[in-house]
N, C-alpha and C positions, 0 to 999 in steps of 0.2 A: 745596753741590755736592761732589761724591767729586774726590778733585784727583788728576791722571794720577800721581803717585807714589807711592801707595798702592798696596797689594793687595788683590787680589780676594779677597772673602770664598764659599768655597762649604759647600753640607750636603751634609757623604759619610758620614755615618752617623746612623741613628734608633733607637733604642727608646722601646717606649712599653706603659705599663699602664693600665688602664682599667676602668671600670666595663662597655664595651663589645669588649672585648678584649685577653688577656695576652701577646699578641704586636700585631706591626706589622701580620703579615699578617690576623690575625683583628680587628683593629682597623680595617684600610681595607674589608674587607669589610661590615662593617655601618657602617662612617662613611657610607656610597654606598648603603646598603642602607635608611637609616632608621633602624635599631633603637634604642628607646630600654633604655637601662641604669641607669633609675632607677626603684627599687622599694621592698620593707622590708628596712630596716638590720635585722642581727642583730650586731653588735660587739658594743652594748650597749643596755642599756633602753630603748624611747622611748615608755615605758608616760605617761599623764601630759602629753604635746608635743602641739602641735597638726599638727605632721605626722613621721610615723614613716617614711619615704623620704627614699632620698637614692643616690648613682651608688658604690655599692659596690663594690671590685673581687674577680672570684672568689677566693677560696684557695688556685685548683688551682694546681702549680707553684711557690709563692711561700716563698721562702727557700730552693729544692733548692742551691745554691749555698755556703753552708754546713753548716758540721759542728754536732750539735746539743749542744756545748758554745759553740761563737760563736755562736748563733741566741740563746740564753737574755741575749745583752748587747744586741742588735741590736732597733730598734723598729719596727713595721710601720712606718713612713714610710721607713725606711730599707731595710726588705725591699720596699718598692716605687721603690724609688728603684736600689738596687743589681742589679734585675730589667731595668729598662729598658736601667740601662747597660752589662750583658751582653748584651746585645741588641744595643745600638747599637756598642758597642764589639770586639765576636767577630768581625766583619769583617773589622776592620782588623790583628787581631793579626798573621796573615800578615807586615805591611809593616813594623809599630811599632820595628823592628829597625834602618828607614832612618833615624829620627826621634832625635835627641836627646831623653833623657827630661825634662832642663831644661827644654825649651822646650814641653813639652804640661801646658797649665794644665787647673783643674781649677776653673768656676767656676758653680756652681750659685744659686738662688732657693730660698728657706724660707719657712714658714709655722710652722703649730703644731709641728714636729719631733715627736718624740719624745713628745707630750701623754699620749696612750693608754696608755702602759707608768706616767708620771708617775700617771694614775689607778690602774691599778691595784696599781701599789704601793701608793697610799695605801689603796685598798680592802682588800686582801688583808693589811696591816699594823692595820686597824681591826679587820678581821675574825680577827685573831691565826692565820692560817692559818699552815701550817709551810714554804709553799711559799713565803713571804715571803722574797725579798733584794735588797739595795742593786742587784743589776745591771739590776737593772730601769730603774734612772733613771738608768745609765751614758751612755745615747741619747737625753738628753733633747734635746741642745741643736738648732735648726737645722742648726748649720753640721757634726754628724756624717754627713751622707751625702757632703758635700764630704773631708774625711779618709777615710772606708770606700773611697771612689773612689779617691784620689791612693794609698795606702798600697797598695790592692790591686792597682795595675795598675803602681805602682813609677813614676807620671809627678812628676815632682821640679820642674815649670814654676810657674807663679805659680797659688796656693788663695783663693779667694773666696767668701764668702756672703753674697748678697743678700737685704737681708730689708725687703719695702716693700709688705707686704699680699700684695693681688691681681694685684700688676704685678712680684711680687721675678724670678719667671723671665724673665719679658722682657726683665727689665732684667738679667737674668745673661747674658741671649744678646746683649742690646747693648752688653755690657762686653766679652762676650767678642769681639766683633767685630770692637773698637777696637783689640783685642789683636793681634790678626793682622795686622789692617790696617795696624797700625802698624810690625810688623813685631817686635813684644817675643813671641811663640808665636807659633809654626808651627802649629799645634793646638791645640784647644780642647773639653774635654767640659762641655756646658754645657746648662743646664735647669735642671727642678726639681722636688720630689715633695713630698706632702701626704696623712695619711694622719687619718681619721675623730676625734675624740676627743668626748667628752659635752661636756667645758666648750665648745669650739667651736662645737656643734649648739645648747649651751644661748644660748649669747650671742647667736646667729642668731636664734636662737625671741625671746627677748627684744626684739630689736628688732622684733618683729612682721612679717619680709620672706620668711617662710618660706612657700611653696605646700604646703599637706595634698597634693596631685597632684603626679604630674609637669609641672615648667613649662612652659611655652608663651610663650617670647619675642615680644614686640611682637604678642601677640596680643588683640583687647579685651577678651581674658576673662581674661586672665593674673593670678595673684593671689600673688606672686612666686619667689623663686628654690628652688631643688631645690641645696643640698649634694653634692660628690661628693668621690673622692679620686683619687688617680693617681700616674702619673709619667709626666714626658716628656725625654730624655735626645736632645739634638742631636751629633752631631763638627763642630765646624767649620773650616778647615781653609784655609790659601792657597789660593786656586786652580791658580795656575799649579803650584804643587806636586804636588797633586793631580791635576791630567791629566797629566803628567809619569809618575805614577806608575801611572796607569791609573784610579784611582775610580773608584768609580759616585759620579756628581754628580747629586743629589736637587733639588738649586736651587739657584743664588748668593741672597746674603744682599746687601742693594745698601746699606741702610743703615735708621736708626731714628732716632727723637726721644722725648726725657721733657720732661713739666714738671709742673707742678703749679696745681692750682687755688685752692689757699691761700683754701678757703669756707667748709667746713665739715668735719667730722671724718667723718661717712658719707656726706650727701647730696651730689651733684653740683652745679655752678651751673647753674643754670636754664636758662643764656645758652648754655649748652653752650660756653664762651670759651675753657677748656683745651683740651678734648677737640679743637674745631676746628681750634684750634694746632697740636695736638701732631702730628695726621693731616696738615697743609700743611708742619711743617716737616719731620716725616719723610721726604713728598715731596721736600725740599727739599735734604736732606741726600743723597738718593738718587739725584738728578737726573734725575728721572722727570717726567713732569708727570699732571696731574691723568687727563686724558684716556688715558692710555696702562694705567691700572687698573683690573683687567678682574672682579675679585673681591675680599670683604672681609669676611675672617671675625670679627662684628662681637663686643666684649665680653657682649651682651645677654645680661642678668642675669633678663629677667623682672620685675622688679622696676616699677612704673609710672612713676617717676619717672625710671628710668636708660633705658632704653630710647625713653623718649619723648625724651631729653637726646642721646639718641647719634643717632637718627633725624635731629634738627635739625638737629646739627653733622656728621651726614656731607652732607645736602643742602649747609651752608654750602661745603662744601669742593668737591663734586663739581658741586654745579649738577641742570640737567636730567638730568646724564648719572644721575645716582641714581635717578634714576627708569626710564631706561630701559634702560640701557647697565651698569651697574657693579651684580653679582649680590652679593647681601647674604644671609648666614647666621650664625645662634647654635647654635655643635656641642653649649655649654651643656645645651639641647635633650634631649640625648643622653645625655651624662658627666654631668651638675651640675657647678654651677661648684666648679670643683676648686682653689682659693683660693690658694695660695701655686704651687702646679703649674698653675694657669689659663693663666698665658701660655707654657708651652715644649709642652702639649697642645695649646691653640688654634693655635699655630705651628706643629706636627705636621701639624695637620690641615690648615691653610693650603696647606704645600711640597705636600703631596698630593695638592691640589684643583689646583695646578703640576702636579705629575708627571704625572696622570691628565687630564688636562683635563677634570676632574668639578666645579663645587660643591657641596659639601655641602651638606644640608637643614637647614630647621629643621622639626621635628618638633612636630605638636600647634598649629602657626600656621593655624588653621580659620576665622578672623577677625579680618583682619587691621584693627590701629589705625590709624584715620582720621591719626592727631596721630603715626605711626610710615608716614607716606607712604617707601614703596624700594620696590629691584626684590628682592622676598625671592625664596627659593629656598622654597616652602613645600612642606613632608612630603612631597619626590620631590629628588632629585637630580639634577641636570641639566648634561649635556652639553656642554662650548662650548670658546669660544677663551678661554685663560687664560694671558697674555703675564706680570702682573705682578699682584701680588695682596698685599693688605695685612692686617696682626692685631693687632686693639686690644687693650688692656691697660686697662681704669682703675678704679684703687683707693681704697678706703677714704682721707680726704686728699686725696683729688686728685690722688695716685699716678699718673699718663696718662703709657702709650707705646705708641709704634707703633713695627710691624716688618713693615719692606717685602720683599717674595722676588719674585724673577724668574726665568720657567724658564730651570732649567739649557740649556747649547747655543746 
């Protein structure tokens, strides 16, 4: 339960980059729209793969923010990552001025980092090209878009980077949460980004879970996941501060759960016993109850065994109301799962499905699994009451969290 001494956590600022849009605006319009943003990869080869698609983000735009001697240090994951949170963070400059620069942390979710620039140095070092140098793999690590951030905007509060698979962003934004609530930052630029590389694409292919098509979640044709890349960049922010100072308030953040399913190193338990968990006690933490969540934008991966796992354990938790009352969608769909950026994107799209009182679609759900019984939102978006709404996360490990939002007001 949230205990009356704490503070309220709200979201007063978004950026976001996408396979389906380089802004927030052009991103909520096809999140409501359907459009799917997963197609043929051109980064790099995928001559040879059994599927050459995946949720690319355009070009246009990307990197105009640096001068093109800093661009040549800088890795795409980090030009999408430092994209969004120009975005998210342009808002607020205005006020930044009220703010202690100590107290606004800077604490992001990683994946591959920096992989792509790591290839192609080594490509371009094999290849004896003259275009060869060390600063290529200057951006390898993760935790550089957390530095590029804190350095460039002068926030001097507490640096984190989380890195737990497919769950590292969610779990950046439920770090960050604790931060405020606790009352250690005022403020918080938190999310995460993820940008394409071969070894990634190859080790996906390898485990044989890759869909030749665009996926189609919980669908019984679905033949698995679609790859993307992204960024999603949150502010989060006291509340009471925040109206105080005017905001625009996108949602309160009410609270989150992790654990782990300590099963297997990629596959889910069967039992769906985490995953159940981790949705009852993020409820739990949030002081919500079951009945009072109204959307749930679910991790479906597509995959057949994760999707049928997540199905079970959201029935466990919700009851009948899953079936008929609590709207279920996979934005995956759309983006591809955008792997270390999956959860501060899917949490995007969540506040949204708040702000707008839309659920998002799943896109390509033409038949739906018997053994994936909910109420999906399929290839249409739909309209309703959306009080409280919840965004799973679960990872590779058994990495599982949930993040619950409440419309703001």
């Amino acid at each position: 339960m949230v205990k009356p001494n704490c503070k309220r956590v709200a979201v007063t600022g978004i950026g976001i980059i996408a396979a389906i849009g380089n802004t927030l605006a052009e991103f909520t319009k096809n999140l409501f729209g359907g459009v799917c943003g997963i197609r043929q990869i051109s980064l790099f080869d995928t001559t040879g793969y059994r599927c050459g698609t995946g949720g690319q983000v355009s070009q246009k735009h990307l990197g105009t923010q640096f001068a093109p001697k800093e661009i040549k240090r800088v890795s795409r994951c980090d030009l999408l990552g430092m994209s969004a949170a120009r975005e998210a963070i342009s808002s607020h400059l205005p006020s930044l001025h009220l703010y202690d620069p100590d107290r606004i942390g800077v604490i992001m979710g990683g994946g591959a980092g920096g992989m792509l620039s790591w290839e192609k140095f080594k490509r371009s070092s094999y290849e004896k090209r003259h275009d060869t140098t060390p600063s290529q793999v200057l951006a390898s690590a993760p935790c550089t878009l957390t530095d590029l951030i804190a350095g460039h905007y002068g926030f001097h509060g507490l640096r984190s980077t989380i890195t737990t698979a497919c769950s590292s962003s969610a779990n950046a934004i439920g770090y960050a949460y604790d931060m405020i609530r606790s009352g250690a930052l005022d403020m918080a630029v938190t999310g995460g980004s993820e940008a394409f590389s071969e070894l990634t694409f190859a080790g996906f292919h390898a485990l044989k879970v890759m869909s030749p098509e665009p996926c189609r979640p919980f669908d019984e044709n679905r033949a698995g996941l679609s790859l993307g890349e992204g960024a999603g960049i949150l502010i989060l922010e006291n509340l009471e501060q925040a109206q105080k100072r005017g905001a625009t308030l996108y949602a309160e953040l009410l609270g989150y759960a992790l654990n782990s399913d300590a099963f297997h190193m990629t596959a889910p338990d069967p039992e769906g016993t985490g995953m159940r968990s981790v949705m009852a006690n993020a409820l739990k933490n949030s002081g919500v109850g079951a009945d009072q969540v109204d959307y749930i934008n679910a991790h479906g991966t597509a995959t057949k065994m994760n999707d049928q796992v997540e199905a079970l354990a959201i029935r466990r938790v919700f009851g009948d109301q899953s079936r008929n009352e609590v709207s279920v969608s996979s934005t995956k769909s759309m983006v591809g799962h955008c792997l270390g950026a999956s959860g501060a994107i899917e949490a995007i799209a969540t506040v949204l499905a708040l702000l707008h009182q839309q659920a998002p679609p799943t896109v390509h759900l033409d038949n739906p699994d018997s053994r994936c019984r909910l109420n999906h939102v399929a290839n249409i978006s739909r309209k309703q009451r959306i009080r409280v709404a919840l965004s799973n996360s679960f990872a590779f490990g058994g990495n599982n969290t949930a993040l619950v939002f409440k419309r703001a007001g």
